[in-house]
TORDREN-162509 format. One record per residue (C-alpha): residue number from 0; residue in one letter; chain; x, y, z. Coordinates in steps of 0.25 Angstrom, whole numbers, always signed. Example, Ala and Ser with C-alpha at 12.3 -4.5 7.8 and 13.67 -1.06 7.14 Angstrom:
% residues 2
+-----+------+-----+-------+-------+-------+
| seq | type | mol |     X |     Y |     Z |
+-----+------+-----+-------+-------+-------+
|   0 |    a |   A |   +49 |   -18 |   +31 |
|   1 |    s |   A |   +55 |    -4 |   +29 |
+-----+------+-----+-------+-------+-------+
//
This chain:
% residues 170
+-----+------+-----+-------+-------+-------+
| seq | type | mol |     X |     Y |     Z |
+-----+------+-----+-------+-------+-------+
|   0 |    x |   A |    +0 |    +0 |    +0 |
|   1 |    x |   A |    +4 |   +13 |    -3 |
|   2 |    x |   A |    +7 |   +24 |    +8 |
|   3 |    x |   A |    -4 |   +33 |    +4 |
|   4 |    x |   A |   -14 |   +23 |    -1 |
|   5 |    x |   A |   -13 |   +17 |   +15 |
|   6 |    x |   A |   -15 |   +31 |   +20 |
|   7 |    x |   A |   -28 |   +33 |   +11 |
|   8 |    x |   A |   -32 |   +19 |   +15 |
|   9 |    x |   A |   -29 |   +19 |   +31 |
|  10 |    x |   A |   -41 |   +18 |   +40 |
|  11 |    x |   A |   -42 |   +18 |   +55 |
|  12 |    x |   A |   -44 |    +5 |   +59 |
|  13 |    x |   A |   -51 |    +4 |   +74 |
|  14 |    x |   A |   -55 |   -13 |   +74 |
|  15 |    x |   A |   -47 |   -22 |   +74 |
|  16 |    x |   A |   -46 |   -38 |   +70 |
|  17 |    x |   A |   -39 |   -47 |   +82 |
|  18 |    x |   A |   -30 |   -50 |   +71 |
|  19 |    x |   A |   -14 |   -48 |   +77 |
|  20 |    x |   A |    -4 |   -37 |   +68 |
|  21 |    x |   A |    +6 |   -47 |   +63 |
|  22 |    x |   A |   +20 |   -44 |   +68 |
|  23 |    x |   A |   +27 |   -37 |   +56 |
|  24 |    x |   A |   +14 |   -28 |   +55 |
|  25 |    x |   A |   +16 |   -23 |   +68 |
|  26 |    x |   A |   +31 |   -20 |   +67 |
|  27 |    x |   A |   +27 |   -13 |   +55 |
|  28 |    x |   A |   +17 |    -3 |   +61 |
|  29 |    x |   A |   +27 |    -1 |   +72 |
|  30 |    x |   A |   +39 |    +2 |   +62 |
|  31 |    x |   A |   +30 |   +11 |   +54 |
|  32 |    x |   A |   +26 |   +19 |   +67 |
|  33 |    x |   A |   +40 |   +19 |   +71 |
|  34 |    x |   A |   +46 |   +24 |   +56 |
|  35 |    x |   A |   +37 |   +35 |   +55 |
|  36 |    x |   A |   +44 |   +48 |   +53 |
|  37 |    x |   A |   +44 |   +60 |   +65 |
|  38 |    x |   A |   +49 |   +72 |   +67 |
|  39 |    x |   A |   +63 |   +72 |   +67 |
|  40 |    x |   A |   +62 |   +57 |   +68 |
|  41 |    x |   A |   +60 |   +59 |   +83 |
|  42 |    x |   A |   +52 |   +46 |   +81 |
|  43 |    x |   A |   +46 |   +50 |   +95 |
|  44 |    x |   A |   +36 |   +36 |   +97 |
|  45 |    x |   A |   +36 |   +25 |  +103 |
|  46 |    x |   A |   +25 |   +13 |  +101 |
|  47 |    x |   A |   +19 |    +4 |  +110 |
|  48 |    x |   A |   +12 |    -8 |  +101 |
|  49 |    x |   A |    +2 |   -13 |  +109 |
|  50 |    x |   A |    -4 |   -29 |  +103 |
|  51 |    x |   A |    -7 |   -33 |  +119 |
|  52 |    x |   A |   -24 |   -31 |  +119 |
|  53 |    x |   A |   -26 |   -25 |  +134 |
|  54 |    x |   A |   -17 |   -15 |  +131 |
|  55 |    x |   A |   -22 |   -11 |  +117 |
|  56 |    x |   A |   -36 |   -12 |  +126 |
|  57 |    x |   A |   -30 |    -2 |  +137 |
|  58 |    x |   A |   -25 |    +6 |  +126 |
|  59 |    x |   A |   -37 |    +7 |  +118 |
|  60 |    x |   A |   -44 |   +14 |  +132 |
|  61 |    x |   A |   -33 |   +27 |  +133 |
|  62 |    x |   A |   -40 |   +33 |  +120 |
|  63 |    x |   A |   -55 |   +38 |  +118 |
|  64 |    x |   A |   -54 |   +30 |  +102 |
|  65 |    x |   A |   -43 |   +21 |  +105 |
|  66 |    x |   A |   -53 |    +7 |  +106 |
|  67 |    x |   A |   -46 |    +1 |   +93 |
|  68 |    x |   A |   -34 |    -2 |  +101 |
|  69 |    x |   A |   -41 |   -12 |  +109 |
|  70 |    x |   A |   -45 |   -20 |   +96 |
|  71 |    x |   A |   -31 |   -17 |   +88 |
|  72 |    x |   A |   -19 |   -27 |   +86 |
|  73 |    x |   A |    -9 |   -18 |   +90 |
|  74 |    x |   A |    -9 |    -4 |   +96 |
|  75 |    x |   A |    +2 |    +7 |   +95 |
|  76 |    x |   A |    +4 |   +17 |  +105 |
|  77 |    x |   A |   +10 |   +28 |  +101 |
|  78 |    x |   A |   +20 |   +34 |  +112 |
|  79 |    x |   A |   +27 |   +49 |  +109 |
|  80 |    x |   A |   +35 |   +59 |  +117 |
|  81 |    x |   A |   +27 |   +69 |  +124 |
|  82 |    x |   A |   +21 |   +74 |  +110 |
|  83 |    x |   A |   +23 |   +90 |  +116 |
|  84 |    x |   A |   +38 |   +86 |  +116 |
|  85 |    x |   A |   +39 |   +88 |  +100 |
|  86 |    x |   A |   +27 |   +93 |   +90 |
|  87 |    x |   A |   +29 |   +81 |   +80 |
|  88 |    x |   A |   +28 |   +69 |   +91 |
|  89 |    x |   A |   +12 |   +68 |   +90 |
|  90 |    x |   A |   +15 |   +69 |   +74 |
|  91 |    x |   A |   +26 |   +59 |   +74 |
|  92 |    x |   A |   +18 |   +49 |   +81 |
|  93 |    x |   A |    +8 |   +50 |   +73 |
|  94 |    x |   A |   +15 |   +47 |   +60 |
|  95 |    x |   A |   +19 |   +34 |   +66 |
|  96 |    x |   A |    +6 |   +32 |   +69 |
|  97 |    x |   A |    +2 |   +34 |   +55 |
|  98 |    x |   A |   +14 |   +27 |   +51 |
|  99 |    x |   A |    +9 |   +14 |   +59 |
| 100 |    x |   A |    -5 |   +14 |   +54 |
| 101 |    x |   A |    -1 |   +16 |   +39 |
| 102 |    x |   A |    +8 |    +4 |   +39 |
| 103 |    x |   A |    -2 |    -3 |   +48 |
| 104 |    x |   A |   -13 |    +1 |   +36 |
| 105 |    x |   A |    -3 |    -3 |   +26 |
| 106 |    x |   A |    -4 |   -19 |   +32 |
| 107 |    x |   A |   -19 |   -20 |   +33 |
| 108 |    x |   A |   -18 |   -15 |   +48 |
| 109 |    x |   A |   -26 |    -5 |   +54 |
| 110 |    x |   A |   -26 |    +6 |   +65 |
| 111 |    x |   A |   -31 |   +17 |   +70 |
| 112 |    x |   A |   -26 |   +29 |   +81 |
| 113 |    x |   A |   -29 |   +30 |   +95 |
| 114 |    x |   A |   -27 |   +42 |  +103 |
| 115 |    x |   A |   -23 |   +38 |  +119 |
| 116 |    x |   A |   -29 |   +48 |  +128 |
| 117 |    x |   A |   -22 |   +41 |  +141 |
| 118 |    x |   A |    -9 |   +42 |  +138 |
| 119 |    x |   A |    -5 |   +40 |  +153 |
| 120 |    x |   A |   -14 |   +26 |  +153 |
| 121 |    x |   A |    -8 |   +24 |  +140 |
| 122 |    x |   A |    +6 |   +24 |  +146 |
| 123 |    x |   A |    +3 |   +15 |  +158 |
| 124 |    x |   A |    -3 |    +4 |  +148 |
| 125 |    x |   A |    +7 |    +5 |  +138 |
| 126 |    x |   A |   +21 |   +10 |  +148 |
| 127 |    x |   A |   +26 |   +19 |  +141 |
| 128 |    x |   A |   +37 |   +30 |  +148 |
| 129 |    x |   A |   +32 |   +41 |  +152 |
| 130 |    x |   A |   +39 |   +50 |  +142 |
| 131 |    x |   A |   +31 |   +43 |  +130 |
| 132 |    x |   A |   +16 |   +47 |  +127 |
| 133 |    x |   A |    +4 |   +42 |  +121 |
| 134 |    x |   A |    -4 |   +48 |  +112 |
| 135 |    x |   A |    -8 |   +37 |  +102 |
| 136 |    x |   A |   -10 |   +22 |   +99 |
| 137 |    x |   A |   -15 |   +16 |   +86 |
| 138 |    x |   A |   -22 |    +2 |   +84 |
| 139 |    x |   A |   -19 |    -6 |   +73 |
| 140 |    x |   A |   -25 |   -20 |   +68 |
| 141 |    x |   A |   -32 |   -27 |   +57 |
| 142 |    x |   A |   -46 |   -21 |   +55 |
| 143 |    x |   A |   -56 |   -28 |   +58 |
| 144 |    x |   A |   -67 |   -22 |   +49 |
| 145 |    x |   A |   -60 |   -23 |   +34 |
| 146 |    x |   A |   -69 |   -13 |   +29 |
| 147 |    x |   A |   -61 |    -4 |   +39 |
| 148 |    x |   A |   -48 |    -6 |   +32 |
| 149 |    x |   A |   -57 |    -6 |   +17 |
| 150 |    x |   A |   -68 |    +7 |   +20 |
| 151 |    x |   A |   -66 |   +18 |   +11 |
| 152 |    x |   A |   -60 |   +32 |   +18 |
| 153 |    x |   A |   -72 |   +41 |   +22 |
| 154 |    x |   A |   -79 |   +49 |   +14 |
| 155 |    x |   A |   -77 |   +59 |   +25 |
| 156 |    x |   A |   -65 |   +54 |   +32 |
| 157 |    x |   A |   -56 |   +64 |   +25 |
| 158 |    x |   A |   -55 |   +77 |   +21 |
| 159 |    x |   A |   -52 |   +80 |    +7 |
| 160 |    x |   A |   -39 |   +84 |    +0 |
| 161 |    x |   A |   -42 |   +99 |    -4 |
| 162 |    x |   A |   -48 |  +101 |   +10 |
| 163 |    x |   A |   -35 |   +97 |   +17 |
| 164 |    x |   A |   -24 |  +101 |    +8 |
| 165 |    x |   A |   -20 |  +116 |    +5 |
| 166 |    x |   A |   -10 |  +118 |    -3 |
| 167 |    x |   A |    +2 |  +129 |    +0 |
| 168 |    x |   A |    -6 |  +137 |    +9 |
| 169 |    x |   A |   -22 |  +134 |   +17 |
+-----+------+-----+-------+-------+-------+
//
């Protein structure tokens, strides 16, 4: 698949198959997560994969939409420096995170964000130091409705090209 055709193509996946990621998919969202490009390659992330299914349930309770990590395969936490430290961290981790879910996409794997609003609760599930920081995790897992993966993008899902593009100036 082509880079853009899996952007144009990717949907947010919330239910899952019981179905396990094998091995060498798994190490290749992580290594995409991890070769995403940062400011000044600060590379300022960590990631906690989480397959163990309490803890994906735990987790799935720190954030008000974040129910599709007690049905995923896999979750990824998503630890940064304190993110007023630098500008760039928040955007930083979240090109890895999009880096994940387009190779995870690319392999018939879906995700889909969650936001942790208890970050403390997050770090005593997960013990991580107290330097790192949550802010997201991301569920990934084989859909389990194929018309998930297959549905045409939204008529409104998107708004179009002239009414988001300006060219030279507004």
């Amino acid at each position: 698949m082509q880079v853009y055709e899996t952007i144009r193509a990717k949907r947010a996946i919330r239910k899952f198959t019981d179905e396990p990621l094998p091995e060498d998919a798994v190490e290749t969202i992580l290594n995409a997560g991890r070769l995403a490009q940062s400011a000044k390659n600060t590379q300022p992330w960590h990631f906690i994969a989480i397959r163990n299914r309490d803890t994906l349930e735990a987790l799935s309770k720190l954030g008000h939409f974040a129910g599709h990590l007690a049905g995923a395969a896999m979750g990824v936490a998503i630890l940064t420096p304190p993110p007023e430290q630098r500008f760039s961290i928040m955007f930083d981790a979240g090109q890895a995170a999009a880096y994940m879910q387009l190779a995870a996409w690319e392999l018939g794997i879906g995700s889909c964000l969650a936001t942790i609003y208890e970050p403390e609760q997050a770090r005593q599930l997960l013990g991580f130091p107290d330097e790192w920081h949550i802010r997201i995790a991301i569920s990934f897992g084989y859909a389990h409705f194929e018309e998930d993966v297959d549905r045409p993008p939204r008529k409104t899902g998107r708004r179009e090209f002239d009414n988001v593009i300006h060219w030279d100036k507004w």
